[in-house]
Structures are given as C-alpha cells and as structure tokens.
Steps between C-alpha positions, in 0.01 A plus 500: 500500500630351792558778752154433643568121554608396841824312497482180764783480747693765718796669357869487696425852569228425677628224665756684651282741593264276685738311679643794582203598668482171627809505676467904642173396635662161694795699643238798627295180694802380617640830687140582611458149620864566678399815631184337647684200672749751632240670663269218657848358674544849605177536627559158660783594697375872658153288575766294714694783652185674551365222701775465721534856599138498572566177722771674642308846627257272635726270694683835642115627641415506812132491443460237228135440497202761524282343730797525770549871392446740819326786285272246281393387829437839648265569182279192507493596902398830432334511189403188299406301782479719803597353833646199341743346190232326321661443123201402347269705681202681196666854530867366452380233187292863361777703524817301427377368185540654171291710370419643111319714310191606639575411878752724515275827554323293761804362696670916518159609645498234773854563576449888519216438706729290730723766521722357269732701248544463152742707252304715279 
C-alpha cells in the first residue's frame, strides 16, 4: 500500500497555487508600499505649507515675542515678581513650569489661595 507513502516533489497544482500566492502577496506589498510613499510625500508637503503659514501669522504680529508682550509684563509686575519683570525670579520658575501628577493638587490650592481661579 502506497497511499501512506509521501511522494517527493510538489505537484503543478501546487505550484500554481503557491506562486499564485506568491505573486497576490507581492502585488498587496506593492500597493501598501504605494499607499505609504503617497502618504509620507503628502505629509511632506502640508509639514511645508504648515510651516509657512505659521511663519506667515507670525511675521503679520505685532507683538512677536512674549517678553515684549504688555500683559505678560503686567503679570510678572503684579504677580510673579511684584514691583518688577524679573523672568527668572523663584515664583515665576515655580509656577511657569510644568507640573504632573501629584503637584497638581498642590499648585490649585496655592493658586486659590492667591485668589486665583480655576474651572471646576
């Protein structure tokens, strides 16, 4: 009895089924691989339009940098560093820089305390 023999080789059947295989699976890579070039030089170019709008608001600004901004001013004045614009002053580097997890209760109270508000 041979039926429990393996025969050696591949049949043309399965040939043609393989390669067929084969070849489905090549021409699936190629249109993702398409798709995905398509999108990075799309990407690409609103990256570039982005950037030039964003250079273009600025340049139309009147106040271009924050340090020359009347109401920043009037807040380190009043606030972080009273009677004065001191950037760097211990109030201004404590509450200008961010803050996570378990800081946050701590920062709200010091601000309510302040007077400050806060949404709810």
């Amino acid at each position: 009895m041979n039926i429990f023999v393996e025969k050696s080789g591949i049949t043309r059947r399965q040939f043609f089924k393989g390669a067929g295989i084969l070849a489905a699976t090549a021409v699936f890579a190629g249109v993702l691989a398409k798709i995905g070039i398509d999108i990075y030089k799309a990407s690409d170019k609103y990256i570039e339009k982005r950037i030039a709008g964003l250079y273009t608001l600025d340049e139309k600004m009147t106040i271009r940098k924050s340090h020359e901004n009347p109401e920043i001013i009037q807040i380190y004045k009043e606030f972080l560093s009273p009677g004065e614009v001191r950037p760097l002053s211990e109030k201004a580097h404590h509450l200008l820089h961010t803050k996570y997890g378990n800081d946050i209760p701590k920062l709200i109270t010091e601000l309510t305390a302040h007077g400050g508000h806060h949404a709810a």
